[in-house]
N, CA, C and O atoms as a GROMACS GRO file, in nm:
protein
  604
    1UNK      N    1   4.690  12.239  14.902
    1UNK     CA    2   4.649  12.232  14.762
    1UNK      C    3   4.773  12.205  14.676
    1UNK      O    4   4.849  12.298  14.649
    2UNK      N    5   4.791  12.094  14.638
    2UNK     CA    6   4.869  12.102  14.503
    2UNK      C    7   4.904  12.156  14.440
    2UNK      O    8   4.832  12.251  14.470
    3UNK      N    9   4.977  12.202  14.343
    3UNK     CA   10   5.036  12.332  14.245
    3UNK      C   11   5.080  12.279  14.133
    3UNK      O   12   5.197  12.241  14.122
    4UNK      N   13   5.002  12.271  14.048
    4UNK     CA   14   5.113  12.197  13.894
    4UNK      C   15   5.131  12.308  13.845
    4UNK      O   16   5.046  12.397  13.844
    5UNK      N   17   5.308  12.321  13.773
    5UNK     CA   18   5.335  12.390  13.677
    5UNK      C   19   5.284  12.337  13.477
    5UNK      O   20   5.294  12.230  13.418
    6UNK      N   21   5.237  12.457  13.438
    6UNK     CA   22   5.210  12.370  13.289
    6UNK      C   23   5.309  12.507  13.221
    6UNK      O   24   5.319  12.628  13.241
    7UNK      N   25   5.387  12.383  13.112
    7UNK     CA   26   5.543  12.431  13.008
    7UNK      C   27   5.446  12.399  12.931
    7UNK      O   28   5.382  12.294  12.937
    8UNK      N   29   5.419  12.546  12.803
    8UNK     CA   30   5.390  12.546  12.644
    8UNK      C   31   5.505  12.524  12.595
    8UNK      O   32   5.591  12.548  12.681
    9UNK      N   33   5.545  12.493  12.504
    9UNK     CA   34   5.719  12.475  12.442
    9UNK      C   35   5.642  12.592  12.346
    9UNK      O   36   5.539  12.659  12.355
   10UNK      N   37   5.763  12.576  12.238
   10UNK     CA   38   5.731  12.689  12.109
   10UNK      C   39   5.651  12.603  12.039
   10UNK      O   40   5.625  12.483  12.032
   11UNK      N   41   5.608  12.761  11.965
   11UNK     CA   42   5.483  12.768  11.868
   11UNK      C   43   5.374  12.764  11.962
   11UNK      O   44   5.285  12.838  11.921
   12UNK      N   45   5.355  12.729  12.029
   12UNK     CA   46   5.189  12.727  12.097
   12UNK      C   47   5.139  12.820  12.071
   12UNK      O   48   5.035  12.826  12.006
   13UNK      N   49   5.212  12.931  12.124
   13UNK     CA   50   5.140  13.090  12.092
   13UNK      C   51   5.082  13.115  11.967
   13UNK      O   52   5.044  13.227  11.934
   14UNK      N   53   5.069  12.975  11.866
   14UNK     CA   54   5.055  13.025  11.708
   14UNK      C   55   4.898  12.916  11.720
   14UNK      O   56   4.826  12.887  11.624
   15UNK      N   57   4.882  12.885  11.825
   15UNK     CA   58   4.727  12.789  11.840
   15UNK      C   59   4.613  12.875  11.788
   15UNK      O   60   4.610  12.997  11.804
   16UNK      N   61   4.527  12.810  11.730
   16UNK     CA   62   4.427  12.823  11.660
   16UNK      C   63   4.416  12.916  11.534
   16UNK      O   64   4.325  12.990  11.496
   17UNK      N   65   4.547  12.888  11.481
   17UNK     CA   66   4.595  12.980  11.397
   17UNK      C   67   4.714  12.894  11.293
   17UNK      O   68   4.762  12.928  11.185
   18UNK      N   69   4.734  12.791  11.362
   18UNK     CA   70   4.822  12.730  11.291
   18UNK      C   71   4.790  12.573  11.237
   18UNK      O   72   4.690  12.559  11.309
   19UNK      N   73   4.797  12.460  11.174
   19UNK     CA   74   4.752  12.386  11.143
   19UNK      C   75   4.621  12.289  11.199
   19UNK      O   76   4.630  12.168  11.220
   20UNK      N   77   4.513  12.361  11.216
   20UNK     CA   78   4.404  12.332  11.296
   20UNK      C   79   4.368  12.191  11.291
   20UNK      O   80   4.303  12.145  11.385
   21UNK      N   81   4.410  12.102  11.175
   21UNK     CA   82   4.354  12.002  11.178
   21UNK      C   83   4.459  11.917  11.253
   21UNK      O   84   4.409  11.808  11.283
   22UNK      N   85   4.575  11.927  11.288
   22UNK     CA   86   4.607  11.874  11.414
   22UNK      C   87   4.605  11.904  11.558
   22UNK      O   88   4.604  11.834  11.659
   23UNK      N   89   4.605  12.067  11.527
   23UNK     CA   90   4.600  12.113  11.665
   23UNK      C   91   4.451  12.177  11.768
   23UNK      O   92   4.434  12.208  11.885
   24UNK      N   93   4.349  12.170  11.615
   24UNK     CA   94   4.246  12.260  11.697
   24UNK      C   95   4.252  12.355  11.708
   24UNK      O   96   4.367  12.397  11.716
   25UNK      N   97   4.152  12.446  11.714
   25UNK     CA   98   4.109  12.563  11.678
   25UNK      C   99   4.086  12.636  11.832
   25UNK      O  100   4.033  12.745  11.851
   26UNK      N  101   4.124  12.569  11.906
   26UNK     CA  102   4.155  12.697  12.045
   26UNK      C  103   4.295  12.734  12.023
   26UNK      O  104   4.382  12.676  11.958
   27UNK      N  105   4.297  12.860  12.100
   27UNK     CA  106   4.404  13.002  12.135
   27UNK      C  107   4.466  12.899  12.205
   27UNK      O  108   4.415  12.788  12.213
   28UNK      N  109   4.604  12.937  12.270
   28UNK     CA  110   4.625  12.920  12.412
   28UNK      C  111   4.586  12.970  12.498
   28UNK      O  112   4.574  12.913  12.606
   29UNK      N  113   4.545  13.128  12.473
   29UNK     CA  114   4.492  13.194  12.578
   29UNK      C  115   4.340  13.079  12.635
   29UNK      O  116   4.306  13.069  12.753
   30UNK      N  117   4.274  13.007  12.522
   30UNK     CA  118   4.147  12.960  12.556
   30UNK      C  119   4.198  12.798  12.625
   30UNK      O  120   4.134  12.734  12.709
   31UNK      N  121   4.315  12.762  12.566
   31UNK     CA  122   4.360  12.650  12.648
   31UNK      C  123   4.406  12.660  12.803
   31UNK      O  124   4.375  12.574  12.886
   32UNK      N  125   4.463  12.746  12.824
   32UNK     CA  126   4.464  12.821  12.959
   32UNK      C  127   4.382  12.811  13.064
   32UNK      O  128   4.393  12.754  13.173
   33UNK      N  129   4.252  12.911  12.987
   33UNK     CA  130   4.137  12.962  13.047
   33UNK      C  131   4.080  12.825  13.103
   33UNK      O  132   4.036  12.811  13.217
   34UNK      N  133   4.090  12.714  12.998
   34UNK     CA  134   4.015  12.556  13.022
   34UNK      C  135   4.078  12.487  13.103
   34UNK      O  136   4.006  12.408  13.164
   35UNK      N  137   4.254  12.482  13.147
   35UNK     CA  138   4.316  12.456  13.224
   35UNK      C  139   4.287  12.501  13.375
   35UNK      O  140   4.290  12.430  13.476
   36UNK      N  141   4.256  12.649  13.363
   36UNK     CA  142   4.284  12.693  13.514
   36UNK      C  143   4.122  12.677  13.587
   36UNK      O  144   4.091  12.670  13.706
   37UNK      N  145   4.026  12.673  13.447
   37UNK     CA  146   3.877  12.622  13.523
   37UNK      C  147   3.845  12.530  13.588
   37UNK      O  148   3.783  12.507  13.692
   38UNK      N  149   3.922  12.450  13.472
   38UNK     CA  150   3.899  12.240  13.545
   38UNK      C  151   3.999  12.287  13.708
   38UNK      O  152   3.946  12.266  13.818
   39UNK      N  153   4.140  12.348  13.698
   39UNK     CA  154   4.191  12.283  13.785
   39UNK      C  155   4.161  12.333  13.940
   39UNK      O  156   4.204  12.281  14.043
   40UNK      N  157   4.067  12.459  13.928
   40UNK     CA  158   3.964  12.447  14.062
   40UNK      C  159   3.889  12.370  14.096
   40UNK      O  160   3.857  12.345  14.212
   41UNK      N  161   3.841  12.308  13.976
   41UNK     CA  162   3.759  12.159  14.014
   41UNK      C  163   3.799  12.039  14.081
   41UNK      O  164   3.740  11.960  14.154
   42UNK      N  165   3.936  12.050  14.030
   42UNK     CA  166   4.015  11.952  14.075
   42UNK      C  167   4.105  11.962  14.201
   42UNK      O  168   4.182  11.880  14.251
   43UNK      N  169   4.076  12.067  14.229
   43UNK     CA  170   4.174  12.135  14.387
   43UNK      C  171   4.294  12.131  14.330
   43UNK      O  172   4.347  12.028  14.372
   44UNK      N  173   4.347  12.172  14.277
   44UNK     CA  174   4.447  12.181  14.229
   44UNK      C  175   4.482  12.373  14.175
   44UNK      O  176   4.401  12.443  14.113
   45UNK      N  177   4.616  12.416  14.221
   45UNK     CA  178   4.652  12.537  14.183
   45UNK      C  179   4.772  12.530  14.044
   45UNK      O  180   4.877  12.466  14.051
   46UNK      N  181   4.726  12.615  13.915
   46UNK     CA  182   4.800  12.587  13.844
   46UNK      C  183   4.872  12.690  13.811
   46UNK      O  184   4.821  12.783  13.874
   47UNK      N  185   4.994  12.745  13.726
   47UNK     CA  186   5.088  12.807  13.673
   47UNK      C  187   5.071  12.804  13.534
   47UNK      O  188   5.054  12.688  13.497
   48UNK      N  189   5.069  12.905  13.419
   48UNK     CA  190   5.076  12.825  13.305
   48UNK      C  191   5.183  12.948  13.281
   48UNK      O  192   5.201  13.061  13.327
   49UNK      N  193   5.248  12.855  13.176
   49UNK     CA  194   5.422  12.948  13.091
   49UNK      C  195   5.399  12.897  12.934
   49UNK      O  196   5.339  12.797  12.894
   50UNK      N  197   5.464  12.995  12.862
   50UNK     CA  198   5.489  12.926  12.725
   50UNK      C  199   5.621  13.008  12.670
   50UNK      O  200   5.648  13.111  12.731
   51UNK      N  201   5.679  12.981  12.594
   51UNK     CA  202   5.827  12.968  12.591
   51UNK      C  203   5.877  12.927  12.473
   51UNK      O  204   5.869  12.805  12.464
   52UNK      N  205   5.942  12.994  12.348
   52UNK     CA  206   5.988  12.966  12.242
   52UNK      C  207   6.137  12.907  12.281
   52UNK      O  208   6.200  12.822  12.218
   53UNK      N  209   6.180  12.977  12.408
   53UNK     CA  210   6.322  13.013  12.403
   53UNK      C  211   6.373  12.883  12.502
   53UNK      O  212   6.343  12.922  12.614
   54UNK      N  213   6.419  12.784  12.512
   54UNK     CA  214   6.497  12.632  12.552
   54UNK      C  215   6.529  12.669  12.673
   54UNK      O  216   6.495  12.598  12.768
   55UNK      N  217   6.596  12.782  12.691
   55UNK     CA  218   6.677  12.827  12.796
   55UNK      C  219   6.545  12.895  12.946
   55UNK      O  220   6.543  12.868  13.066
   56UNK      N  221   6.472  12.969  12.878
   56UNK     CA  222   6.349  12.960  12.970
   56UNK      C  223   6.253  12.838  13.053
   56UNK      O  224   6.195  12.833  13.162
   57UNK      N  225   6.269  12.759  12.958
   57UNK     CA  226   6.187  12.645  12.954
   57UNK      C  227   6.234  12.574  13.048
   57UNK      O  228   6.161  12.545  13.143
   58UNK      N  229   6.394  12.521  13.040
   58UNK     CA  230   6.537  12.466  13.146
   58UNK      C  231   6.479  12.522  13.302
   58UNK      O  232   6.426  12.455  13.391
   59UNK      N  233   6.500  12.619  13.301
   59UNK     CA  234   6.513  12.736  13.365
   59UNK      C  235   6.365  12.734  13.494
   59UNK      O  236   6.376  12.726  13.617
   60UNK      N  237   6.245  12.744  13.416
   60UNK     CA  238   6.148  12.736  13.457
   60UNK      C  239   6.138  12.576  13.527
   60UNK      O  240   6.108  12.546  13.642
   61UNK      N  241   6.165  12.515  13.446
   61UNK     CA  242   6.158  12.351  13.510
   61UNK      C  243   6.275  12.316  13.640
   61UNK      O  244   6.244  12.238  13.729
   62UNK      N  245   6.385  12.371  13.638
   62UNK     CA  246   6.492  12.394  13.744
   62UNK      C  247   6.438  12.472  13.880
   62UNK      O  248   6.472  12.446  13.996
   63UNK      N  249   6.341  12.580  13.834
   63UNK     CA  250   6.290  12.633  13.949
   63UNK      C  251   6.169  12.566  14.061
   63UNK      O  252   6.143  12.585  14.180
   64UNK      N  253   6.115  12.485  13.962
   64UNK     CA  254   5.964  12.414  13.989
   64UNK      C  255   5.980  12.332  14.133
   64UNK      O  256   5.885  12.306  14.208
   65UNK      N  257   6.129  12.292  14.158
   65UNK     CA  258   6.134  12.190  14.251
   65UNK      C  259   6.111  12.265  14.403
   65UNK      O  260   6.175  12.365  14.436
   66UNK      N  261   6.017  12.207  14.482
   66UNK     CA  262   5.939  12.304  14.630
   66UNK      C  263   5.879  12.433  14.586
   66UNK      O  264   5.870  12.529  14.662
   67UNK      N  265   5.834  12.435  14.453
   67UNK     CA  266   5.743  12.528  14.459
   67UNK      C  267   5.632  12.474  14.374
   67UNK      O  268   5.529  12.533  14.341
   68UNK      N  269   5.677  12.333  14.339
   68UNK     CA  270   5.554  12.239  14.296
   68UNK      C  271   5.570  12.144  14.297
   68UNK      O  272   5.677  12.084  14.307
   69UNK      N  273   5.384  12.076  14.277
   69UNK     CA  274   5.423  11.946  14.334
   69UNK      C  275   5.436  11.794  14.152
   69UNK      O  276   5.481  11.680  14.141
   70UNK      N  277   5.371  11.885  14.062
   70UNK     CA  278   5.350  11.816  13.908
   70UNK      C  279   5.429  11.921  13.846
   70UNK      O  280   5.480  12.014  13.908
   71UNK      N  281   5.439  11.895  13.673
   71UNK     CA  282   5.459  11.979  13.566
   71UNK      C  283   5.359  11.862  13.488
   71UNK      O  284   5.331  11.743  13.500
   72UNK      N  285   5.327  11.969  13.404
   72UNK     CA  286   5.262  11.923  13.247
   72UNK      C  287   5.336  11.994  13.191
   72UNK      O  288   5.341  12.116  13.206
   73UNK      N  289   5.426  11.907  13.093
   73UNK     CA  290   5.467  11.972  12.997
   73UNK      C  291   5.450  11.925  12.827
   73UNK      O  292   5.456  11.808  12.791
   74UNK      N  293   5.432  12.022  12.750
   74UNK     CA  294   5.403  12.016  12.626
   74UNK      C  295   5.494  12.037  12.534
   74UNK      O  296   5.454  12.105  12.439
   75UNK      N  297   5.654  11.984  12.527
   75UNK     CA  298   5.782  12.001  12.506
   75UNK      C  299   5.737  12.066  12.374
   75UNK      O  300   5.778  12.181  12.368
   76UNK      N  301   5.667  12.030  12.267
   76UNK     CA  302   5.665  12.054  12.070
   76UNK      C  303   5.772  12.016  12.062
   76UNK      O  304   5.825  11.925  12.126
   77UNK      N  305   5.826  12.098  11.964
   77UNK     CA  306   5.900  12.050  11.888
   77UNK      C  307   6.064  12.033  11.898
   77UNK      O  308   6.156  12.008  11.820
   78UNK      N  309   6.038  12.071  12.099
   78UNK     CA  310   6.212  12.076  12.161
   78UNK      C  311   6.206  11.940  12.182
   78UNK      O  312   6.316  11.886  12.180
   79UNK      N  313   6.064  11.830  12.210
   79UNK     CA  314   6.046  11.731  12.267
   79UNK      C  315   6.170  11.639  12.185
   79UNK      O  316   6.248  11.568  12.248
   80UNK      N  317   6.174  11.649  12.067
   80UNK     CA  318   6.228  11.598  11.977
   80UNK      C  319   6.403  11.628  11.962
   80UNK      O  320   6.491  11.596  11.882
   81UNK      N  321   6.399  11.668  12.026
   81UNK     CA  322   6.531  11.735  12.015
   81UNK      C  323   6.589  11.785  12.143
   81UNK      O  324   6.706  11.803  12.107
   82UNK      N  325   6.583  11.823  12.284
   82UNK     CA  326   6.633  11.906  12.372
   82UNK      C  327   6.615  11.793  12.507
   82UNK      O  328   6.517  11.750  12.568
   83UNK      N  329   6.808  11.763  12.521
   83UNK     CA  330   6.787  11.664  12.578
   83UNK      C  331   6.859  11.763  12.716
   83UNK      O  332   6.926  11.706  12.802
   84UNK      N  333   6.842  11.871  12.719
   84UNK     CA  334   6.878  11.995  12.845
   84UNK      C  335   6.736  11.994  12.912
   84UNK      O  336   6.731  12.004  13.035
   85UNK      N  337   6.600  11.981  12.828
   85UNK     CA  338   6.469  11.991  12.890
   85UNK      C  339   6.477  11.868  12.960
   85UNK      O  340   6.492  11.869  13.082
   86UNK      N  341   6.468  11.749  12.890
   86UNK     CA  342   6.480  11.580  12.964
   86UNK      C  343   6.581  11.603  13.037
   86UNK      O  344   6.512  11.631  13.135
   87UNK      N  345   6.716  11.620  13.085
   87UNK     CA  346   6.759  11.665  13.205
   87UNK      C  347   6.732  11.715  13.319
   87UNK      O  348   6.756  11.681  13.435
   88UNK      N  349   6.654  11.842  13.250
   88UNK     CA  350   6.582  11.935  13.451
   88UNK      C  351   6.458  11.881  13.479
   88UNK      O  352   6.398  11.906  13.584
   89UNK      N  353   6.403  11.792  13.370
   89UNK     CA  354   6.282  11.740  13.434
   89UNK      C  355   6.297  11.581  13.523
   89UNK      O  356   6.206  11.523  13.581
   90UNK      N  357   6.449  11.534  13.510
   90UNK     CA  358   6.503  11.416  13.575
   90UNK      C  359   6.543  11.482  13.693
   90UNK      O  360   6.520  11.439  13.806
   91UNK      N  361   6.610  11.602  13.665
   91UNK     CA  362   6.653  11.673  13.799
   91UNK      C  363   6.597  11.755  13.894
   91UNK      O  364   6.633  11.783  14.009
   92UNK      N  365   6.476  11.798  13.806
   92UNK     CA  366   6.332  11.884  13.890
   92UNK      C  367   6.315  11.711  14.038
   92UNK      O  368   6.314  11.718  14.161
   93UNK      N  369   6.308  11.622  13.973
   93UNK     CA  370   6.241  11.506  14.071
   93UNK      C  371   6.125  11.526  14.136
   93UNK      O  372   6.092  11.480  14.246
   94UNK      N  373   6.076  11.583  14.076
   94UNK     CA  374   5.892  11.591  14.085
   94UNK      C  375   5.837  11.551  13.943
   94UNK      O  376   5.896  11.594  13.844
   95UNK      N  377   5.697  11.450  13.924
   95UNK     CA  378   5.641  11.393  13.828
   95UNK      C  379   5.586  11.489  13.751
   95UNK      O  380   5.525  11.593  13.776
   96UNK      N  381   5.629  11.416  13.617
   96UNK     CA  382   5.575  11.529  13.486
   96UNK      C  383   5.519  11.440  13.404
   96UNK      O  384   5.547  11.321  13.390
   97UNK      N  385   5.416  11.523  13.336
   97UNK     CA  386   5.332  11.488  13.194
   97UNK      C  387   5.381  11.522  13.098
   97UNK      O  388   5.432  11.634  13.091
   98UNK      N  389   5.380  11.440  12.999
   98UNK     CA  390   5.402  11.485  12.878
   98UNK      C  391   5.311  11.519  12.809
   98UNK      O  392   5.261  11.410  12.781
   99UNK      N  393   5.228  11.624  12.741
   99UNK     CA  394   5.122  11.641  12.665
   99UNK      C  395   5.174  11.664  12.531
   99UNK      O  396   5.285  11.716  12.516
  100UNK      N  397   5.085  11.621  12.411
  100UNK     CA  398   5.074  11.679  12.293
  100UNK      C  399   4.943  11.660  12.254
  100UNK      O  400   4.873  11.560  12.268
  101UNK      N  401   4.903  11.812  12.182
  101UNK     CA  402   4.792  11.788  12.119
  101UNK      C  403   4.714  11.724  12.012
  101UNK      O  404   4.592  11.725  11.991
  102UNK      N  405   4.832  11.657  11.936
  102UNK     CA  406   4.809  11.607  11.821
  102UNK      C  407   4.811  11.484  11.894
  102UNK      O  408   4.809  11.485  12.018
  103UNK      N  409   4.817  11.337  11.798
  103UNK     CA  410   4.856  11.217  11.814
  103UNK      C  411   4.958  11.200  11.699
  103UNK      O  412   4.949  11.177  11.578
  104UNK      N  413   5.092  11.230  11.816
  104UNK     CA  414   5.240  11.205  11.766
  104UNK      C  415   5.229  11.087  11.696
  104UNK      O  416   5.285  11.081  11.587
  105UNK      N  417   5.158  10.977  11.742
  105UNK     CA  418   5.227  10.862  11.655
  105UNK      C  419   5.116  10.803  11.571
  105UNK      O  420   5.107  10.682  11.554
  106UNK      N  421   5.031  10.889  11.520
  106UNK     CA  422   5.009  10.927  11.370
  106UNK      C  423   5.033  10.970  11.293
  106UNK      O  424   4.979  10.956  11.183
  107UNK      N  425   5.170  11.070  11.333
  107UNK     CA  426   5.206  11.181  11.228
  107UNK      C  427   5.350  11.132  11.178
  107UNK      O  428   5.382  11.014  11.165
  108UNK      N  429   5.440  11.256  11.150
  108UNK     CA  430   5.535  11.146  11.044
  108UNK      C  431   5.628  11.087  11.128
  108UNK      O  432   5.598  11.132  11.238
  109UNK      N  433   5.733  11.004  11.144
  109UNK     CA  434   5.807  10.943  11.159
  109UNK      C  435   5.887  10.995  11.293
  109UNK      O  436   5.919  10.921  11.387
  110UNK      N  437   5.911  11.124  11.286
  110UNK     CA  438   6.029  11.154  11.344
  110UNK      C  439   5.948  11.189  11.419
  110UNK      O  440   6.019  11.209  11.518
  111UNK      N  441   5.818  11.221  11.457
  111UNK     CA  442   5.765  11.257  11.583
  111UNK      C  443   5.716  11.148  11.675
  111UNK      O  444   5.650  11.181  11.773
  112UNK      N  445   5.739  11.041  11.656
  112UNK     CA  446   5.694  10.955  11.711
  112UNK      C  447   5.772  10.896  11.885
  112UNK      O  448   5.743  10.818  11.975
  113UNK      N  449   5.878  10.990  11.854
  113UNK     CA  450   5.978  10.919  11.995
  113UNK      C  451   6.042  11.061  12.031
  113UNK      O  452   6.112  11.124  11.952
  114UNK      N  453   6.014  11.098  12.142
  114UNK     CA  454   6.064  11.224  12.228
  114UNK      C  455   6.188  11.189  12.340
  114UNK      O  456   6.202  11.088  12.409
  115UNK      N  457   6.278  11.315  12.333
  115UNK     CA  458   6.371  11.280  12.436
  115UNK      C  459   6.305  11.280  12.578
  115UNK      O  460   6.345  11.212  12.673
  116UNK      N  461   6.213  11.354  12.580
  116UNK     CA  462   6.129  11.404  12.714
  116UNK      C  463   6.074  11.290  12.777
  116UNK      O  464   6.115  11.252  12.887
  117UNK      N  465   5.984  11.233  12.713
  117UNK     CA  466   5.906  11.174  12.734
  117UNK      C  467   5.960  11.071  12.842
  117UNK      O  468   5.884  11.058  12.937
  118UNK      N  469   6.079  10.991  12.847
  118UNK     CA  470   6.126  10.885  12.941
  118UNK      C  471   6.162  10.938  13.089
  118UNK      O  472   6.192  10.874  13.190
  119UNK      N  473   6.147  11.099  13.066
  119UNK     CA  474   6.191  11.193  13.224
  119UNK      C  475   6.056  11.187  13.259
  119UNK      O  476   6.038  11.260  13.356
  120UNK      N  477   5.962  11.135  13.226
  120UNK     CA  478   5.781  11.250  13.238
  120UNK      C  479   5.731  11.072  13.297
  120UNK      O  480   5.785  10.971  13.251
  121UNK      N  481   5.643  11.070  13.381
  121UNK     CA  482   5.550  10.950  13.446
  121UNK      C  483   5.463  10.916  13.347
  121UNK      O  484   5.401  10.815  13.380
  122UNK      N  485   5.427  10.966  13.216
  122UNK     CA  486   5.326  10.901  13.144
  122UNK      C  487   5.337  11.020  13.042
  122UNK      O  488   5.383  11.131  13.068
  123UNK      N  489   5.270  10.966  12.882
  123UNK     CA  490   5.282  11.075  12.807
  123UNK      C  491   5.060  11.100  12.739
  123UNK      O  492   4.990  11.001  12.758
  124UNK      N  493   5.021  11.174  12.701
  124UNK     CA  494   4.901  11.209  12.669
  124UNK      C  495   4.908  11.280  12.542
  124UNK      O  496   4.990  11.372  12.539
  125UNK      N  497   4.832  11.255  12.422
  125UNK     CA  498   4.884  11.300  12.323
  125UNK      C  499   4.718  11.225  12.234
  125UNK      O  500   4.647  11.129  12.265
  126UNK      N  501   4.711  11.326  12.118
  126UNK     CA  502   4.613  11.337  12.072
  126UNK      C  503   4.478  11.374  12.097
  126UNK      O  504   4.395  11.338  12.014
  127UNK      N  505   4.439  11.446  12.204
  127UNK     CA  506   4.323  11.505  12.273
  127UNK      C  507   4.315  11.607  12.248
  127UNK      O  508   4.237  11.667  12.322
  128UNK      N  509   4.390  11.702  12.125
  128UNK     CA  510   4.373  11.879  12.160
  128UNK      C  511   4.358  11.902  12.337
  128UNK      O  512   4.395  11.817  12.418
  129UNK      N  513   4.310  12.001  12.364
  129UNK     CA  514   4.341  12.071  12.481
  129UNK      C  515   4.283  11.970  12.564
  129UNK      O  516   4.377  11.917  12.622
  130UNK      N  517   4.180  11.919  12.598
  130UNK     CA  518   4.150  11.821  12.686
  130UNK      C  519   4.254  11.723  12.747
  130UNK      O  520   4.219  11.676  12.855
  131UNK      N  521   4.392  11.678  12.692
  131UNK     CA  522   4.501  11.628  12.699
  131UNK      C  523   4.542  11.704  12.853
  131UNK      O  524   4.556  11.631  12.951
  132UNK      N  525   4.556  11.834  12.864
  132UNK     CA  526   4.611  11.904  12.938
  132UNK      C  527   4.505  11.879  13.097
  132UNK      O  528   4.564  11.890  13.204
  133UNK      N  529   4.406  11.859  13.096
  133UNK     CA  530   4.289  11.833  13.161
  133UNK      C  531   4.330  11.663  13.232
  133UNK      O  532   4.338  11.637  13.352
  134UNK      N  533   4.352  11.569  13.120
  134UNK     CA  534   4.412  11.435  13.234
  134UNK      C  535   4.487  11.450  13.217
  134UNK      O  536   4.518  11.355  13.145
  135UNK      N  537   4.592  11.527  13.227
  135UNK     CA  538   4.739  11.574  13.261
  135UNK      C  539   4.711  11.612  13.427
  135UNK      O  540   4.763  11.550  13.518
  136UNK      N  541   4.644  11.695  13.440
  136UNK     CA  542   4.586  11.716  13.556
  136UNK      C  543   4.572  11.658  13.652
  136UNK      O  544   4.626  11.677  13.760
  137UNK      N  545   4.436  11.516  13.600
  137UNK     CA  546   4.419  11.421  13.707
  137UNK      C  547   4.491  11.330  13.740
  137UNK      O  548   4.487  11.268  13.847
  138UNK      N  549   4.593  11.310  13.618
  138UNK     CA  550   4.668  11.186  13.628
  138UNK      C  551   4.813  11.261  13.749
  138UNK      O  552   4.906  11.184  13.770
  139UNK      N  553   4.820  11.406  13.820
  139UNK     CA  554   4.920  11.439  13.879
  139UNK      C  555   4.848  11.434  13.959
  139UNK      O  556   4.898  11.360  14.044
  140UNK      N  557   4.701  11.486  14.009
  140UNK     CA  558   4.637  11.490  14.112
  140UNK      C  559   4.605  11.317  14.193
  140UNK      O  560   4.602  11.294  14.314
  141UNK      N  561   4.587  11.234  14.101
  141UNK     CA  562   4.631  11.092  14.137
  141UNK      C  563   4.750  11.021  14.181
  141UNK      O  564   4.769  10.923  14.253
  142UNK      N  565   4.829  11.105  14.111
  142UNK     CA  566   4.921  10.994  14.119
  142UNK      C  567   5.038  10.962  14.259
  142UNK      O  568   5.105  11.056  14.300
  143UNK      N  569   5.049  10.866  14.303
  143UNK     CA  570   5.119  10.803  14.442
  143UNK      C  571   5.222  10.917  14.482
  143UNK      O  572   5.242  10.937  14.602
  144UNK      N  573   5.282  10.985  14.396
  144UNK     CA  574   5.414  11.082  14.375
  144UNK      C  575   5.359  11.162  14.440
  144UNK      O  576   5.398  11.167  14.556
  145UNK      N  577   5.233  11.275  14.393
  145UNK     CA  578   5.240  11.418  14.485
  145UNK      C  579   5.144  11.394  14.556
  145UNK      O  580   5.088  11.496  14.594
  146UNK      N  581   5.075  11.251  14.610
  146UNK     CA  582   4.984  11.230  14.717
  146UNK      C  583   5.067  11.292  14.853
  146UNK      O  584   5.190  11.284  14.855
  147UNK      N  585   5.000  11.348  14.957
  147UNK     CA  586   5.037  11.409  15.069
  147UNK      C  587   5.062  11.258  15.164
  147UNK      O  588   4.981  11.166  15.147
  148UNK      N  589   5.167  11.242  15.253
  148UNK     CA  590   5.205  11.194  15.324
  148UNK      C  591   5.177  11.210  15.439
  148UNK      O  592   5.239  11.298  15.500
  149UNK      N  593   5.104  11.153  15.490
  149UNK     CA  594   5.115  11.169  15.668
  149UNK      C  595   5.180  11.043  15.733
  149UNK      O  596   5.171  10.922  15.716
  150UNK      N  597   5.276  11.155  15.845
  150UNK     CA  598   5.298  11.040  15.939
  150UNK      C  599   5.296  10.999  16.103
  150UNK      O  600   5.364  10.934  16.182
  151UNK      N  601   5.191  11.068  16.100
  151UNK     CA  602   5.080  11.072  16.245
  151UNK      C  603   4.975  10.966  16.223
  151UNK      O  604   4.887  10.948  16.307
   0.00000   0.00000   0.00000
């Protein structure tokens, strides 16, 4: 079975509580709950973290390598800024998502281009929590954590 790790960056913990009309009106706790349902569906075993603090986040993504086979990650507002996260996810060398719940490149200017994003196999953005869901399939697909046989 597969294992994706999923990275909340900061603020998440402030979901459905904080500007709803970009982010939607689920918790994280309820984004979670929707994560870890689908990803029995999907055979897939997931992890979820959330993390104000850069150094956790590093940290957690440094560890991920042989103890998983994806990350979804949802950088916020380090995406923009934390080029230590785009590092361990070049150096994790296992395929990552980029999620955001909004659609970054509707909003203003400076959100439109992430340091993350060029370490990550594809980015997903504007779906509220459903984002996190083909984050999912698109790791459970993709050529990278397909199982290898060579028998």
């Amino acid at each position: 079975m597969k294992r994706i790790l999923v990275i909340h960056g900061p603020n998440l913990n402030m979901l459905g509580r904080r500007e709803t009309s970009h982010y939607g009106t689920q918790t994280l706790s309820e984004v979670d709950a929707g994560i870890r349902a689908k990803s029995g569906e999907l055979g897939l075993e997931v992890a979820c973290i959330q993390s104000d603090d850069e150094a956790v986040i590093v940290r957690a993504i440094q560890e991920s390598r042989g103890q998983f086979d994806g990350i979804i990650i949802n950088p916020a507002g380090f995406g923009y800024s934390s080029v230590a996260i785009r590092d361990a996810l070049i150096l994790a060398g296992i395929p990552a998502v980029e999620v955001h719940l909004s659609n970054i490149h509707a909003r203003e200017p400076f959100r439109r281009h992430t340091l993350t994003a060029p370490a990550c196999i594809g980015q997903i953005c504007g779906f509220k929590g459903t984002g996190y869901i083909l984050a999912m399939i698109a790791l459970r697909d993709h050529p990278a954590t397909q199982d290898v046989r060579t028998d």
